[in-house]
C-alpha positions in Angstrom: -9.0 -15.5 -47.0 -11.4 -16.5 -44.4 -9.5 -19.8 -43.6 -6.4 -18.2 -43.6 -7.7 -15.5 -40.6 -9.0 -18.4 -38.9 -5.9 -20.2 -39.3 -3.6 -16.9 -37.8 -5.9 -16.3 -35.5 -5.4 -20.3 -34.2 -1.6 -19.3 -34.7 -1.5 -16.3 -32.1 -3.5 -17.8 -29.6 -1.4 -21.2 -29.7 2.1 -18.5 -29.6 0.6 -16.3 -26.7 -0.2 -20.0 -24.3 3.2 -21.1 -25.4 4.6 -17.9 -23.8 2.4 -17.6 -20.9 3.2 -21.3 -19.9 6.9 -20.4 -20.2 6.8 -17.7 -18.0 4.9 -19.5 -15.6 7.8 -22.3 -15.9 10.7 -19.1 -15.4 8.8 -18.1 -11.7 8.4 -21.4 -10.9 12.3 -22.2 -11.2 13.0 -18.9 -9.9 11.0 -19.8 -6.3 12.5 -23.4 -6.3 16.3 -21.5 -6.9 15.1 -19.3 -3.8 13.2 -22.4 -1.4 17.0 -24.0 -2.3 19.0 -20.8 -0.5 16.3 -20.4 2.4 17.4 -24.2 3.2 20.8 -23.5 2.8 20.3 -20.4 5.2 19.2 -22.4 7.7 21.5 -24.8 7.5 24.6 -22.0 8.3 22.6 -21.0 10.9 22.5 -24.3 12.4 25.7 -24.7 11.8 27.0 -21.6 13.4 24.5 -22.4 16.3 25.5 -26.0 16.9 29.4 -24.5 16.4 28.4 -21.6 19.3 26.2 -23.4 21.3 27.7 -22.8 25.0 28.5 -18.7 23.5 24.7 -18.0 23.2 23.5 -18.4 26.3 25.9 -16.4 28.2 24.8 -13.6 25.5 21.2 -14.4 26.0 21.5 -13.5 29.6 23.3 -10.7 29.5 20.9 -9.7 26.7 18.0 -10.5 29.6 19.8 -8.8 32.6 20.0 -5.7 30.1 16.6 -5.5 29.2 14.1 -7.2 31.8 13.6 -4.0 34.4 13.3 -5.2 37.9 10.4 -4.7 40.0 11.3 -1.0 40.7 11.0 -0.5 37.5 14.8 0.7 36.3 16.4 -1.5 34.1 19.5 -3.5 35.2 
Protein backbone atom coordinates (compact mmCIF):
# COMPACT_ATOMS: atom_id res chain seq x y z
CA UNK A 1 0.00 0.00 0.00
CA UNK A 2 3.06 2.05 0.11
CA UNK A 3 2.78 3.11 -3.57
CA UNK A 4 -0.67 3.78 -3.30
CA UNK A 5 0.07 6.50 -0.18
CA UNK A 6 2.70 7.87 -2.24
CA UNK A 7 0.49 8.10 -5.08
CA UNK A 8 -2.59 10.12 -2.85
CA UNK A 9 -0.27 11.92 -1.29
CA UNK A 10 1.12 13.19 -5.11
CA UNK A 11 -2.82 13.53 -5.70
CA UNK A 12 -3.60 16.10 -2.78
CA UNK A 13 -0.66 18.10 -3.23
CA UNK A 14 -1.27 18.39 -7.19
CA UNK A 15 -5.44 19.21 -6.04
CA UNK A 16 -4.34 21.84 -3.25
CA UNK A 17 -1.78 23.93 -6.32
CA UNK A 18 -4.65 23.56 -8.61
CA UNK A 19 -6.78 25.40 -6.16
CA UNK A 20 -4.31 27.82 -4.87
CA UNK A 21 -3.43 28.91 -8.55
CA UNK A 22 -7.20 29.35 -9.15
CA UNK A 23 -7.66 31.57 -6.49
CA UNK A 24 -4.80 33.50 -7.27
CA UNK A 25 -6.46 33.74 -10.98
CA UNK A 26 -10.17 34.84 -9.11
CA UNK A 27 -8.12 38.12 -7.22
CA UNK A 28 -6.29 38.71 -10.08
CA UNK A 29 -9.63 39.22 -12.32
CA UNK A 30 -11.19 40.71 -9.51
CA UNK A 31 -8.34 43.86 -9.32
CA UNK A 32 -8.36 44.09 -13.23
CA UNK A 33 -12.61 44.29 -13.02
CA UNK A 34 -11.75 47.14 -10.32
CA UNK A 35 -8.43 49.04 -12.29
CA UNK A 36 -11.39 48.83 -15.29
CA UNK A 37 -14.02 51.13 -13.03
CA UNK A 38 -11.20 53.37 -11.40
CA UNK A 39 -10.63 54.31 -15.30
CA UNK A 40 -14.04 54.60 -15.96
CA UNK A 41 -14.31 56.95 -12.87
CA UNK A 42 -11.99 59.09 -14.10
CA UNK A 43 -13.22 59.35 -17.25
CA UNK A 44 -16.87 60.83 -15.75
CA UNK A 45 -14.98 62.97 -13.94
CA UNK A 46 -13.39 64.34 -16.86
CA UNK A 47 -16.15 64.44 -18.45
CA UNK A 48 -18.24 66.29 -16.00
CA UNK A 49 -15.09 68.62 -15.61
CA UNK A 50 -14.55 69.33 -19.28
CA UNK A 51 -18.64 69.67 -19.44
CA UNK A 52 -18.31 72.36 -16.22
CA UNK A 53 -15.26 73.83 -16.93
CA UNK A 54 -16.11 77.72 -16.74
CA UNK A 55 -18.69 76.61 -13.35
CA UNK A 56 -15.63 75.48 -11.24
CA UNK A 57 -13.80 78.28 -11.05
CA UNK A 58 -16.33 80.73 -10.00
CA UNK A 59 -16.94 77.85 -7.13
CA UNK A 60 -13.32 77.61 -6.46
CA UNK A 61 -13.18 81.26 -5.54
CA UNK A 62 -15.96 81.54 -3.61
CA UNK A 63 -14.72 78.39 -1.93
CA UNK A 64 -11.24 80.58 -1.48
CA UNK A 65 -12.90 83.92 -0.37
CA UNK A 66 -14.83 81.62 2.27
CA UNK A 67 -11.95 80.03 3.74
CA UNK A 68 -8.59 82.02 3.25
CA UNK A 69 -8.80 84.58 6.58
CA UNK A 70 -7.36 87.86 5.71
CA UNK A 71 -4.55 89.34 7.41
CA UNK A 72 -6.67 90.36 10.57
CA UNK A 73 -7.21 87.14 10.92
CA UNK A 74 -11.35 86.77 10.49
CA UNK A 75 -12.40 84.90 7.71
CA UNK A 76 -14.19 86.57 4.80
Amino acid sequence: MGILDKFNDASRGVSEKAKSISEANNLKRKILYEEERIVEIFTDLGKKYYKNQMRIPRLLRSFVMISIPDAEGSRK
